[in-house]
TIMARKOL-236767 format. One record per atom (N, C-alpha, C): residue in three letters; z, x, y. Coordinates in pm, whole numbers, plus 32768, in hexadecimal, padded with zeros to 4 digits. Layout:
N
ALAZXY;...
// end
This chain:
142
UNK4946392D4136;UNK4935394641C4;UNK497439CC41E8;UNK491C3A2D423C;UNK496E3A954268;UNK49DE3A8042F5;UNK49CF3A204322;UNK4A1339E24377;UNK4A5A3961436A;UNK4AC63938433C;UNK4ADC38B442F4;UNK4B1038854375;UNK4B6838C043C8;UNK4BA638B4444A;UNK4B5D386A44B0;UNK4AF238B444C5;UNK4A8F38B54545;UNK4A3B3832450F;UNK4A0C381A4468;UNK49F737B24463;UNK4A57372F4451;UNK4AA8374F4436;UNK4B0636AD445B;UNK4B12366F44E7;UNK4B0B36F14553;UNK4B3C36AD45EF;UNK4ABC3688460E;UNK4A4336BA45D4;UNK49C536A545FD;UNK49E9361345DB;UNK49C935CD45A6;UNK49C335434536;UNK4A5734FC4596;UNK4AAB35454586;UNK4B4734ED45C9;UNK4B1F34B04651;UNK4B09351746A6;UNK4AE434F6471E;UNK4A6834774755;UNK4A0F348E471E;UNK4992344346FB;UNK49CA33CB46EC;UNK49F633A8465D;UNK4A2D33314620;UNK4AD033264674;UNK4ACA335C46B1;UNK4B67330B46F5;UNK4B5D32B44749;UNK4AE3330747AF;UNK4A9A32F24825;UNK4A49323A480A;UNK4A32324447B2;UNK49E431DB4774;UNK4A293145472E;UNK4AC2318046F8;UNK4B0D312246C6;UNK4B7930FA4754;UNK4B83312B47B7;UNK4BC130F7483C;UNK4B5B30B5487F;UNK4ACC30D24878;UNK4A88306E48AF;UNK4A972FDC4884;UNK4A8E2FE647E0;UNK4A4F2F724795;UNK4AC72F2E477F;UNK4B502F64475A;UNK4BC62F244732;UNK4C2E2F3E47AC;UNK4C0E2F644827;UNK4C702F62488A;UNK4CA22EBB48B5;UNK4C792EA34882;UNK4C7E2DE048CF;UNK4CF12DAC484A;UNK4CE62DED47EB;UNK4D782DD54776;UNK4DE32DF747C6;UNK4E042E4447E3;UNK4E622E984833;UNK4E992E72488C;UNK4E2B2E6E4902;UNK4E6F2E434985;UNK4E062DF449BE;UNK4E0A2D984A1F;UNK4DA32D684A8F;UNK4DAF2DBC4B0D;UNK4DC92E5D4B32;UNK4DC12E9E4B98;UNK4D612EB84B80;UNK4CF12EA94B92;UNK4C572EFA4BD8;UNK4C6C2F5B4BEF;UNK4C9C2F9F4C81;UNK4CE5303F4CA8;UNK4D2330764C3C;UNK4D4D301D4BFC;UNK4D9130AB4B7D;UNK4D4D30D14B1E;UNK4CF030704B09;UNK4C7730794AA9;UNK4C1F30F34AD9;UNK4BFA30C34B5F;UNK4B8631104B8B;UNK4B9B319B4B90;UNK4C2231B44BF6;UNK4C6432294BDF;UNK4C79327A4BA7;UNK4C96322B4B18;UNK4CA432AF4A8A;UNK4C4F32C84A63;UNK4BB132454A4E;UNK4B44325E4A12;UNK4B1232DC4A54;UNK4AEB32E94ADF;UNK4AF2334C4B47;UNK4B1A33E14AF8;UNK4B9133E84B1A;UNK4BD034644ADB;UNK4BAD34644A70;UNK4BC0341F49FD;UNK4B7634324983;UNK4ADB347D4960;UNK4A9B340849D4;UNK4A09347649B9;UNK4A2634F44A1E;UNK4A3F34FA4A7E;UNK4A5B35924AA5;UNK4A7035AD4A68;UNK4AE835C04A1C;UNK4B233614499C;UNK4A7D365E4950;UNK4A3F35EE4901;UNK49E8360048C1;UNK497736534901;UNK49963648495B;UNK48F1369949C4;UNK4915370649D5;UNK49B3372749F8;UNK49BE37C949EE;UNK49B637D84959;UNK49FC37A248CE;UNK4A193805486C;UNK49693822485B;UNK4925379C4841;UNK48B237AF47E4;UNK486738244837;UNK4852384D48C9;UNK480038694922;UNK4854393F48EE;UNK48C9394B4909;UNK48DE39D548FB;UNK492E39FA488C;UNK496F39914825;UNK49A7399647A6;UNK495239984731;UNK494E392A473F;UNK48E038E14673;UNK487F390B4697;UNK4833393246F4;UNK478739654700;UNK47AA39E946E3;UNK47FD3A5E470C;UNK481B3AE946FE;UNK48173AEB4663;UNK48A93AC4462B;UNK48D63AA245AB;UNK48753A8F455E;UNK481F3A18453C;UNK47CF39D044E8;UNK475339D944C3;UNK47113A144553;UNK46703A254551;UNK46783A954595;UNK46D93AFE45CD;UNK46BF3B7B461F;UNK46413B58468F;UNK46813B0A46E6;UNK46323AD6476D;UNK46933AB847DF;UNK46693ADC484C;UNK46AD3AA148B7;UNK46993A9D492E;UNK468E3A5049A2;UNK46483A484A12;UNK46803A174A78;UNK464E3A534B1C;UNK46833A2B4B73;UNK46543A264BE2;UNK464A39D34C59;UNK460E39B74CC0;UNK46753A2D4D24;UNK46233A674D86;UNK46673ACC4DED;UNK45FA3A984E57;UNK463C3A844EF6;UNK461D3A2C4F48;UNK45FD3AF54FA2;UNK458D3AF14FBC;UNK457D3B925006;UNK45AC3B5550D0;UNK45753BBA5112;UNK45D13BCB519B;UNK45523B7351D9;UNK44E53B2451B4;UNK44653B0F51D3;UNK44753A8751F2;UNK44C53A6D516F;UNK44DF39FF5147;UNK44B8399350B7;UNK443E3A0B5097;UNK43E439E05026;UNK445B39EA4F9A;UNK441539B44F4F;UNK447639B94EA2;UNK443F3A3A4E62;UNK44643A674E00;UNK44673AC94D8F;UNK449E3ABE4D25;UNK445C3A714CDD;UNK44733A4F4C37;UNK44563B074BF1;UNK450C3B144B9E;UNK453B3B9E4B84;UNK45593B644B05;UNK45113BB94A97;UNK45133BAE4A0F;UNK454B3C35499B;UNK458F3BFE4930;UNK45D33C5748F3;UNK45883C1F485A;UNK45773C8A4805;UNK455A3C7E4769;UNK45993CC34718;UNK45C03C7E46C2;UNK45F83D22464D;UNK45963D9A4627;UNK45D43DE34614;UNK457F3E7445D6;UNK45613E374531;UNK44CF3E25452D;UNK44933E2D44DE;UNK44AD3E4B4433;UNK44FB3E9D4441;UNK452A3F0A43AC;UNK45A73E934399;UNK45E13E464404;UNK46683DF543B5;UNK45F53D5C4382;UNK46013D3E42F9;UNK45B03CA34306;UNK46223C4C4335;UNK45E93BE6433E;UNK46273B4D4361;UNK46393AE542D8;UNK46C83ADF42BC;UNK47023A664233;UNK46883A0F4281;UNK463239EA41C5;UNK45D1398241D2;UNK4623390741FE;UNK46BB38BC41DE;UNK46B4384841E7;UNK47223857426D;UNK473938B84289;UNK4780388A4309;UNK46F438B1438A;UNK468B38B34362;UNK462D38C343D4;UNK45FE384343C2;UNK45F137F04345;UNK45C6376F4311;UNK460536F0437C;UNK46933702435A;UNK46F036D343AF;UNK471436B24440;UNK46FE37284478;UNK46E5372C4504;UNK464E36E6453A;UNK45FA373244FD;UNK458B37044533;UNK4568365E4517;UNK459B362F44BE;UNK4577359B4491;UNK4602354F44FB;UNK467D3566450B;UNK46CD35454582;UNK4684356645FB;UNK466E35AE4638;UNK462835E346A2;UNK45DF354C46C5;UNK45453549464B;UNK44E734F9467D;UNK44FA3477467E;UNK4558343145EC;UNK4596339B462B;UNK4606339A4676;UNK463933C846A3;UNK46A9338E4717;UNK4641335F478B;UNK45F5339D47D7;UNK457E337A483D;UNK45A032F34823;UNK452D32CC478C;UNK44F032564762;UNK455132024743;UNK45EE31FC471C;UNK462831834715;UNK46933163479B;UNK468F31CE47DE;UNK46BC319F4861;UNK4635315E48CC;UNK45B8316C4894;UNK4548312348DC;UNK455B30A248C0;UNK457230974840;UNK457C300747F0;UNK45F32FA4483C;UNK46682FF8482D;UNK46EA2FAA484A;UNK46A82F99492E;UNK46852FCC4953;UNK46592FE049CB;UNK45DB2F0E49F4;UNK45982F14498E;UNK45572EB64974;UNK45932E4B4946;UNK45E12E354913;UNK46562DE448E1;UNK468A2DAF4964;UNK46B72E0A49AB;UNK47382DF44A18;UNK46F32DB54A6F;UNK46632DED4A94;UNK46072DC24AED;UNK45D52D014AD8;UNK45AA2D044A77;UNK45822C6D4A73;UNK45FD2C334A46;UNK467E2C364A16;UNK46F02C0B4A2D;UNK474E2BF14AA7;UNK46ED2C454B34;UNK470B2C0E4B7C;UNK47A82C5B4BD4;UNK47D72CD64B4A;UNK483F2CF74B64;UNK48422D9D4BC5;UNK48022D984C2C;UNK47E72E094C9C;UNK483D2E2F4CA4;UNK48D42E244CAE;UNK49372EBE4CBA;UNK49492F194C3B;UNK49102EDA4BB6;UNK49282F0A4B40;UNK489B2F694B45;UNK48392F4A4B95;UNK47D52FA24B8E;UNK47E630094BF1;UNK4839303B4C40;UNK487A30734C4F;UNK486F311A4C09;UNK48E930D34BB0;UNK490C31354B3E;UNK4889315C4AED;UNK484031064AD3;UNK47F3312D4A6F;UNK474E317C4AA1;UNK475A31814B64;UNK46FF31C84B6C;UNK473332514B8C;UNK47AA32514B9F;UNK47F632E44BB9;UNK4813331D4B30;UNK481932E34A94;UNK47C132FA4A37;UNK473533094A0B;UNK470C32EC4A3A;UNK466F331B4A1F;UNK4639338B4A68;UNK466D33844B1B;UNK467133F04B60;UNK46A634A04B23;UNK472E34714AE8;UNK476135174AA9;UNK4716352C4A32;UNK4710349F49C5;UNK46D734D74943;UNK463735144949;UNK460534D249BE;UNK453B34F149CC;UNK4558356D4A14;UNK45CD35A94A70;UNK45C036234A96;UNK45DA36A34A2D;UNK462D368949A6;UNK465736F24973;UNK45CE36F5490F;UNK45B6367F48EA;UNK450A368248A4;UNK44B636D348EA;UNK44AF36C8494E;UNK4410371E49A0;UNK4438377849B8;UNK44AF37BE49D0;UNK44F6383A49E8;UNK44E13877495A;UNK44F7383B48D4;UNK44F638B94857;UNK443B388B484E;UNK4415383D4831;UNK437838144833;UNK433438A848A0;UNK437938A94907;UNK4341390F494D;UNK433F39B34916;UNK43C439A24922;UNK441D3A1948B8;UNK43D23A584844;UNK43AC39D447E8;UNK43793A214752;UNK42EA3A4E4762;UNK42A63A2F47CD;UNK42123A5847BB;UNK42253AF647BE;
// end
């Protein structure tokens, strides 16, 4: 990896975010503390992956700017061409990228016919950051 750094917090964050959902109930029975950190956790993850591990990993990066109109402006960055991209840390990202969506959809479906609505919660404010940083580099790489 030319980035060993940028890929560990990529993966840390992700999977932290994911092991306070699933194993927060070992821990404690606070809900709020659960929800809270899961929270910050994926923030965490929505800034690094969105202006860190996308720069780093795949030389991409993107950003919404709100004009005086009021309308959006999706603002895109690429690497210069002449630097390539490490085959397996582009491997990496991009294969994290596209299942996080899909197993926070899953765990989302779970919670749902389990009946357990504050836990879905968390897991659509996961799906919300992870489907935004997807369509943000999806946008990005064309």
């Amino acid at each position: 990896s030319s980035h060993p750094i940028a890929l560990l917090f990529l993966i840390l964050f992700k999977s932290g975010a994911l092991g306070l959902y699933l194993l927060g109930n070992f821990f404690t029975d606070n809900f709020i503390l659960i929800f809270v950190l899961c929270v910050l956790t994926l923030a965490m993850d929505f800034w690094m992956v969105k202006n860190i591990s996308g720069r780093l990993l795949v030389g991409l990066r993107w950003w919404n700017e709100v004009r005086e109109d009021g309308t959006n402006e999706w603002i895109f960055e690429s690497r210069d061409q002449s630097f390539p991209v490490n085959a397996s840390d582009s491997r990496v990202f991009w294969g994290v990228l596209y299942i996080t969506p899909v197993v926070w959809s899953l765990l989302a479906i779970v919670a749902f016919f389990s009946l357990r609505f504050q836990w879905l919660l968390i897991v659509i404010i996961a799906v919300l950051l992870s489907s935004a940083n997807l369509i943000g580099y999806q946008r990005c790489d064309k």
